[in-house]
C-alpha positions as CSV (number, residue, x, y, z in Angstrom):
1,X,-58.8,24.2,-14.5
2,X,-58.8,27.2,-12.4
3,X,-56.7,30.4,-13.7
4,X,-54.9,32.9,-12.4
5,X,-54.5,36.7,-13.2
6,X,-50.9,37.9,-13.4
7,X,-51.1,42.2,-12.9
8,X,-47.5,42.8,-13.2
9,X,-46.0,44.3,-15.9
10,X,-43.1,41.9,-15.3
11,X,-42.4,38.6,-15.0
12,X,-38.9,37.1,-13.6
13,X,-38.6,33.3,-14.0
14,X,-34.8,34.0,-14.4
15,X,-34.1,31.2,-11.5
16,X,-36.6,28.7,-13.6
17,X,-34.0,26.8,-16.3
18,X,-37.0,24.7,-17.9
19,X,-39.3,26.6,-20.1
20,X,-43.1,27.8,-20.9
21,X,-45.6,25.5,-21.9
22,X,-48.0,26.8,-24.5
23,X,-51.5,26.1,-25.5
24,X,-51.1,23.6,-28.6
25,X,-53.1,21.7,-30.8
26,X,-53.1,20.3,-34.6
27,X,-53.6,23.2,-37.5
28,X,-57.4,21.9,-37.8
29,X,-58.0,22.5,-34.1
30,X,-56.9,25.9,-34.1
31,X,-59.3,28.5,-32.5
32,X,-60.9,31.5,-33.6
33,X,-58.7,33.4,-30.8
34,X,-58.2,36.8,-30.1
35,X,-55.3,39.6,-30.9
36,X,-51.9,38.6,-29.3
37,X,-53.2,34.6,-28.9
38,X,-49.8,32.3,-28.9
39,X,-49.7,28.6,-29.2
40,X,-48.3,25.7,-30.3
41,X,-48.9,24.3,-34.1
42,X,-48.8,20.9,-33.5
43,X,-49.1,19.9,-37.1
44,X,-45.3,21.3,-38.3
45,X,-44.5,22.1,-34.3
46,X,-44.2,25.7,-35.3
47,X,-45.1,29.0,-32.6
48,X,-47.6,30.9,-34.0
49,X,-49.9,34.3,-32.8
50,X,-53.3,35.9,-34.1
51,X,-53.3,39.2,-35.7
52,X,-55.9,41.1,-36.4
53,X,-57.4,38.2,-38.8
54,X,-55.5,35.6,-38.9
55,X,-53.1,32.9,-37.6
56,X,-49.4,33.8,-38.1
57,X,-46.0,31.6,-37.9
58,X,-43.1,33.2,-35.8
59,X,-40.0,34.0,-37.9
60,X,-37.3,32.4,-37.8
61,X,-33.8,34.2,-39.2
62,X,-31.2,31.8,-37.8
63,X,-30.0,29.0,-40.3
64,X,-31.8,26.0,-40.0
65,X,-35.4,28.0,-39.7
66,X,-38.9,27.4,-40.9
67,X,-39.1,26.8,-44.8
68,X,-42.3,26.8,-46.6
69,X,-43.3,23.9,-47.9
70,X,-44.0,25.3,-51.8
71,X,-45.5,23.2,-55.0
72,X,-45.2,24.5,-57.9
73,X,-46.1,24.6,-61.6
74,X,-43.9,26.3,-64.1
75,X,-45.1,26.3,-68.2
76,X,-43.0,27.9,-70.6
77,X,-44.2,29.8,-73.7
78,X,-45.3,27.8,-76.0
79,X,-43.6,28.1,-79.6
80,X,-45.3,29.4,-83.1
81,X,-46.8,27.5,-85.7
82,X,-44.4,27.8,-88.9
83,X,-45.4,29.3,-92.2
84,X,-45.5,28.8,-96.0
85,X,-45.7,30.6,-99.1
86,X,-47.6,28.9,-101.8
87,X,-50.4,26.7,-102.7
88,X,-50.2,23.1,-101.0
89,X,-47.4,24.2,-99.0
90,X,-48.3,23.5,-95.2
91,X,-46.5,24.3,-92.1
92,X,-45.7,22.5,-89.0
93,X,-47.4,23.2,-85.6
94,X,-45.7,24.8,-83.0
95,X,-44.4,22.5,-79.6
96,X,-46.2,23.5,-76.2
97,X,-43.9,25.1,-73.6
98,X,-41.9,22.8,-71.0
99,X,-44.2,21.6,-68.0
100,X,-42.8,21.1,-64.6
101,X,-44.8,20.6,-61.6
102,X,-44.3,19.3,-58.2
103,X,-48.3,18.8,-57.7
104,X,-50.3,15.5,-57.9
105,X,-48.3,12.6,-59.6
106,X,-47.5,13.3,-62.9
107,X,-45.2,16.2,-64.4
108,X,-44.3,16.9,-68.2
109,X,-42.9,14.4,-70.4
110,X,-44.4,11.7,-68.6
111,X,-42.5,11.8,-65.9
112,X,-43.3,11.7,-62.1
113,X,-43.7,15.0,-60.4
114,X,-41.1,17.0,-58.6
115,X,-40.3,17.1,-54.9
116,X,-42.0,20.8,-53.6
117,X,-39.5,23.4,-53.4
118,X,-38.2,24.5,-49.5
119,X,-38.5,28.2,-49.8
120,X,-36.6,30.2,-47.0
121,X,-38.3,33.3,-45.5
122,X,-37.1,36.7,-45.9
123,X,-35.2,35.2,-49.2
124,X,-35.7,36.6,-52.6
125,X,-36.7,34.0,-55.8
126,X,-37.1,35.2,-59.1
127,X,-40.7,34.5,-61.3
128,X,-40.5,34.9,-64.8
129,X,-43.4,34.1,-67.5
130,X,-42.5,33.0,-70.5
131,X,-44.0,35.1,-73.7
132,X,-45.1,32.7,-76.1
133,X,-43.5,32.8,-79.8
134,X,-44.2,35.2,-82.6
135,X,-45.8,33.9,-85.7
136,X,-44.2,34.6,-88.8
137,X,-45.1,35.4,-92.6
138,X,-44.4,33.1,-95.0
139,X,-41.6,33.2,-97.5
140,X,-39.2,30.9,-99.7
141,X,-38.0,29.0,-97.2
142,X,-38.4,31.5,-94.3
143,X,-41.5,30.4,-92.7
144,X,-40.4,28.9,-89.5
145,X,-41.8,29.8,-87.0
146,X,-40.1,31.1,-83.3
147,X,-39.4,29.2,-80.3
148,X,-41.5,30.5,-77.2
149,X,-39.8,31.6,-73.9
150,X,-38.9,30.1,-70.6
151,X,-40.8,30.6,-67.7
152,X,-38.8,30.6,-64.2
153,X,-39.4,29.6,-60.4
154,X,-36.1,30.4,-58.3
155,X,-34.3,27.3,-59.2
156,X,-36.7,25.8,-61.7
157,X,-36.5,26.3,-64.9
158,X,-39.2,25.1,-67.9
159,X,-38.1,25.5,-71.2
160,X,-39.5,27.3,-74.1
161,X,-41.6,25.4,-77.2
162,X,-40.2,24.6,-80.1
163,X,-40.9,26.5,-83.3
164,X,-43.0,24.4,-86.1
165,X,-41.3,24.3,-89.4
166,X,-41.6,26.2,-92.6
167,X,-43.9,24.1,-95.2
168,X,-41.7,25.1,-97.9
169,X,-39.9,21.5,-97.7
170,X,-36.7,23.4,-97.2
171,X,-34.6,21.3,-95.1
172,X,-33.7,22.6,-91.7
173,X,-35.8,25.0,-92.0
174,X,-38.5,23.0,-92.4
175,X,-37.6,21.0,-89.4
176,X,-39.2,21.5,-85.8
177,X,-37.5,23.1,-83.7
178,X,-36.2,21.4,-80.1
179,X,-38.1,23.0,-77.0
180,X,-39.7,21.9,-73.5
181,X,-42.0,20.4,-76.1
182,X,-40.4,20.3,-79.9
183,X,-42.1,21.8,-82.9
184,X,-43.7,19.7,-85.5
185,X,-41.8,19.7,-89.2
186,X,-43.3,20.8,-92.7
187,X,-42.7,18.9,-95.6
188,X,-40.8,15.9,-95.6
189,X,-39.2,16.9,-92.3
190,X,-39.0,15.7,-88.6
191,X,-40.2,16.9,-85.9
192,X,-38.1,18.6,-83.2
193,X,-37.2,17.3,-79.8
194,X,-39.0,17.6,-76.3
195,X,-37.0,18.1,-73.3
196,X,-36.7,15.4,-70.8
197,X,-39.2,15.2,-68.0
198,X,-40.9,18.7,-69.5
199,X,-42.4,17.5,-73.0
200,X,-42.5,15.2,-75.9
201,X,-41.5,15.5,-79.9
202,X,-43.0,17.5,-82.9
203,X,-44.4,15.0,-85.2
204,X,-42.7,14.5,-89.1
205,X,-44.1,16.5,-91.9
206,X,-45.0,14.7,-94.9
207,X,-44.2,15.6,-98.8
208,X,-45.5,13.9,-101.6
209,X,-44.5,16.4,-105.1
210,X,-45.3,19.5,-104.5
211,X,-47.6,18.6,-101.5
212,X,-46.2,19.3,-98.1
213,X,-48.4,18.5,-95.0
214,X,-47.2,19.7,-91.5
215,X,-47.0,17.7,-88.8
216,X,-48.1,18.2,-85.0
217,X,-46.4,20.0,-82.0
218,X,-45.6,18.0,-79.6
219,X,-47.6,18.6,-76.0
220,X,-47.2,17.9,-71.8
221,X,-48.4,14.0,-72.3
222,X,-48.1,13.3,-76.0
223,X,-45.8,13.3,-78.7
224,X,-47.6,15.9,-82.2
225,X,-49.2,13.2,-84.9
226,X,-47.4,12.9,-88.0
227,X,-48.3,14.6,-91.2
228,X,-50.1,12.5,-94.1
229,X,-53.2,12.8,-95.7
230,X,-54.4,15.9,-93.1
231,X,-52.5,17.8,-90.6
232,X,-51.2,16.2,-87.7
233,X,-52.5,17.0,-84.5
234,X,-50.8,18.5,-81.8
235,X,-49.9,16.6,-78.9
236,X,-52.6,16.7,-75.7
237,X,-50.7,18.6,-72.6
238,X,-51.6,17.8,-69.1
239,X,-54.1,18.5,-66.7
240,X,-52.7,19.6,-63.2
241,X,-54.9,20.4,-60.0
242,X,-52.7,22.9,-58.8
243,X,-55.8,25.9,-58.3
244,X,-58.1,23.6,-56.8
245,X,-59.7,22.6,-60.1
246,X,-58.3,20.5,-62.7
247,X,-56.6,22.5,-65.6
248,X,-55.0,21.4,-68.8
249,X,-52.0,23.2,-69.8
250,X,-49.2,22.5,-72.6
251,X,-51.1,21.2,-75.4
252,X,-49.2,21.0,-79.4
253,X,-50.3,23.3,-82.2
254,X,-52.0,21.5,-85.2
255,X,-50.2,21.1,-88.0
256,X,-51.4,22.3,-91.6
257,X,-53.0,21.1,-94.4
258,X,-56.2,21.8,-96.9
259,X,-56.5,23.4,-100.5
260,X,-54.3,21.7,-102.8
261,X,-53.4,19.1,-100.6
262,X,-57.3,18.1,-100.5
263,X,-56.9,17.4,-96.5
264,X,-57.7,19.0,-93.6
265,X,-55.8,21.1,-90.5
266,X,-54.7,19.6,-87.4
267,X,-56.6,20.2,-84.6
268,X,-54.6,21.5,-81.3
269,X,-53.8,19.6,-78.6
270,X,-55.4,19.8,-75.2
271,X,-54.4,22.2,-72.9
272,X,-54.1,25.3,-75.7
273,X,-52.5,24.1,-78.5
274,X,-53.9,26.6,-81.6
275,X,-56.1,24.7,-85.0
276,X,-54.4,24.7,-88.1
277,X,-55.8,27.7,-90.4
278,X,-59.0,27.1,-92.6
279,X,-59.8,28.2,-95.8
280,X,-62.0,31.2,-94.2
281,X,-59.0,31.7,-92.0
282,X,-55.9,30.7,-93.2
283,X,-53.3,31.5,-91.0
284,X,-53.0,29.4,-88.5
285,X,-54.6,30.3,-85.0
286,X,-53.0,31.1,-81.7
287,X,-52.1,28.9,-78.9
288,X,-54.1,29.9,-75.7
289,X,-52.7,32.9,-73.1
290,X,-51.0,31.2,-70.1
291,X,-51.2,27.6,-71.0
292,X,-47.9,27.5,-73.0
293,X,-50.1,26.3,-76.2
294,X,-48.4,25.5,-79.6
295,X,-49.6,28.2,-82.1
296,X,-51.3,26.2,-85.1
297,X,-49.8,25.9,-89.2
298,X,-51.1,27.7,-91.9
299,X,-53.5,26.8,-95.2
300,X,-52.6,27.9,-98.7
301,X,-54.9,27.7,-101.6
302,X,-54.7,28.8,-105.1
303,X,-57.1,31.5,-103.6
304,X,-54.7,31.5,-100.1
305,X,-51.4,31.3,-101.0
306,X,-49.1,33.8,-100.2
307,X,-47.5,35.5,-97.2
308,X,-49.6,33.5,-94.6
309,X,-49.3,33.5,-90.8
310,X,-48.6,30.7,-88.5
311,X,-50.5,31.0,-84.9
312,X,-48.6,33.0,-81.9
313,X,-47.4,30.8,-79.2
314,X,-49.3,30.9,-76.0
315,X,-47.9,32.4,-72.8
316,X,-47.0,30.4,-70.1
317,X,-47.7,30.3,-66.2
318,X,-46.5,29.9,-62.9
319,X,-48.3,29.4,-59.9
320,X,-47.2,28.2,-56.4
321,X,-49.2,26.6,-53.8
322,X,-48.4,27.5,-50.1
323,X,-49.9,27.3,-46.5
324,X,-51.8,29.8,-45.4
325,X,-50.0,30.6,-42.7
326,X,-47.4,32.5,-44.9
327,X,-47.8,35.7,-46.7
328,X,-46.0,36.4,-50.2
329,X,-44.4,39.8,-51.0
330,X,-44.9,40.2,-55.0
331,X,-42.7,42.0,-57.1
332,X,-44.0,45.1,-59.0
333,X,-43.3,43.5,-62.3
334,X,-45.2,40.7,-62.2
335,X,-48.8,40.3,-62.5
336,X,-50.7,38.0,-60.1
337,X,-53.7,36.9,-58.4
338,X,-54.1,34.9,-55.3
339,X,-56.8,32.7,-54.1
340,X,-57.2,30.1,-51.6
341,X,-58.0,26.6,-51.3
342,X,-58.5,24.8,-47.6
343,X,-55.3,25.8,-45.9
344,X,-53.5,26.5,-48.7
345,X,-53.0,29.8,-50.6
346,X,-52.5,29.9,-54.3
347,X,-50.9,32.4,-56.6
348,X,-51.0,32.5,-59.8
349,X,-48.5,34.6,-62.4
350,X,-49.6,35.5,-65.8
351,X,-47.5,38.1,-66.8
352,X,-43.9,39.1,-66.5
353,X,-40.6,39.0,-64.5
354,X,-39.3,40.0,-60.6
355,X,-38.5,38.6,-57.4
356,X,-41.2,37.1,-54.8
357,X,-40.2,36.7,-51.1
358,X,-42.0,34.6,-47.8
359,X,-42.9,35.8,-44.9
């Protein structure tokens, strides 16, 4: 097609009431181009120029504009294994941190994923991480452990683990405690509660005279295993594609046995959850950093007992998957790293709490 060379600074088409045809094409036919190219993104029919290295949309500030197309996977902290003071007293595990996610099929709880999130450029979201819980030391009947913390996506919310229960077979306090996934009980004592479409139960502790065995946390995909002879396990969390790779995040804490009780620790769940303690390492270990892991419950001994430990919650995560098209303006106070995958950025927050905007 033969070309011509406009010169003029100006161009008056004033008396012309259609409009300009640009070059277009689909996102995967886009060329290399040079500096101040235009044309037509055929794939979401939006303008866009090259920079200096790369293919940028037009904004848009009028209502009704562009949105970015945003998935999304939110994990809360996960909650702390509970505690125990004396021989054959064993504590439950702590629940994972609430999983939502709007990536692949399957979200927490066993529920289908979320629709993506419509983010509007130029607009400001808050991100928050969730810590996981503290562990506690052991006492008479204070040795549960604490819930974990939620973790935060503008309008999404996952909710913080459960707390697993004190192995003092001390009633409510002995009990898990409800969360995005609940914490598992000590003693003779139930498990607490997931949160719908986010996680499943703590398992029930199990007591037999002055024998307590702590139950499992629960996780993503599973519900923590039951104490009995040994600890229960923690409940497996789920593995999301998110990054590119697939990651398990969200798994229970094991819940505790050994020593007197002549059994053996729960193991954690997949996707962090923390081991029960040993008899080389009694209190119970700590749930993963930025999977929302259940910390694990303690062992007690003759040689053990006393002021043991239950296993710190892990941290959660947040990461959000986005065209590449877009660039994200990171607050300060939160710590992240961005990578990319095909045509799609992702960035990943570890650490705490501020706004993010699109542009």
């Amino acid at each position: 097609m033969a070309t011509t060379k406009v010169t003029t600074n100006v161009i008056d088409m004033s008396g012309n009431t259609g409009g300009l045809v640009w070059a277009k094409g689909t996102e995967a036919q886009r060329p290399a181009g040079s500096t101040g190219d235009l044309r037509l993104n055929t794939t979401d029919s939006r303008l866009e120029y090259k920079d200096n290295s790369d293919w940028k949309r037009f904004a848009e500030t009028t209502a009704g504009g562009p949105t970015v197309d945003t998935h999304y996977l939110v994990v809360a902290g996960g909650g702390s294994g509970g505690s125990g003071y004396q021989n054959g007293y064993h504590s439950g595990g702590g629940g994972a941190g609430g999983l939502r996610t709007s990536f692949g099929s399957t979200s927490g709880g066993g529920s289908s994923a979320e629709t993506s999130f419509s983010a509007s450029l130029s607009t400001s979201y808050t991100v928050t991480v969730g810590a996981g819980g503290t562990g506690v030391a052991g006492g008479v009947c204070g040795g549960k452990g604490n819930n974990g913390n939620d973790s935060v996506f503008a309008t999404i919310t996952s909710t913080a683990g459960g707390a697993g229960g004190d192995g003092s077979d001390c009633g409510a306090v002995s009990q898990g405690n409800t969360g995005g996934s609940g914490g598992g009980g000590g003693g003779n004592n139930a498990g607490g509660a997931g949160t719908a479409n986010q996680g499943f139960s703590g398992g029930t502790g199990a007591q037999s005279g002055d024998v307590s065995i702590g139950a499992g946390g629960g996780g993503a995909s599973a519900v923590g295993a039951n104490g009995a002879t040994n600890g229960g396990n923690g409940g497996n969390g789920l593995a999301v594609s998110i990054t590119g790779s697939s990651v398990t995040y969200a798994g229970g804490g094991g819940g505790g046995a050994g020593g007197y009780s002549a059994g053996t620790g729960g193991t954690g769940g997949t996707g962090g959850g923390g081991n029960a303690g040993t008899s080389g390492s009694p209190n119970g270990s700590n749930g993963t950093a930025n999977t929302g892991g259940g910390g694990g419950g303690i062992y007690t001994s003759a040689a053990s007992a006393g002021n043991k430990t239950g296993g710190t919650g892990g941290s959660g995560i947040v990461i959000l998957r986005y065209p590449n098209t877009y660039t994200l303006t990171v607050g300060a106070g939160l710590t992240s790293s961005t990578t990319t995958d095909g045509s799609d950025k992702i960035t990943s927050f570890t650490a705490g709490t501020d706004t993010i905007s699109f542009s």
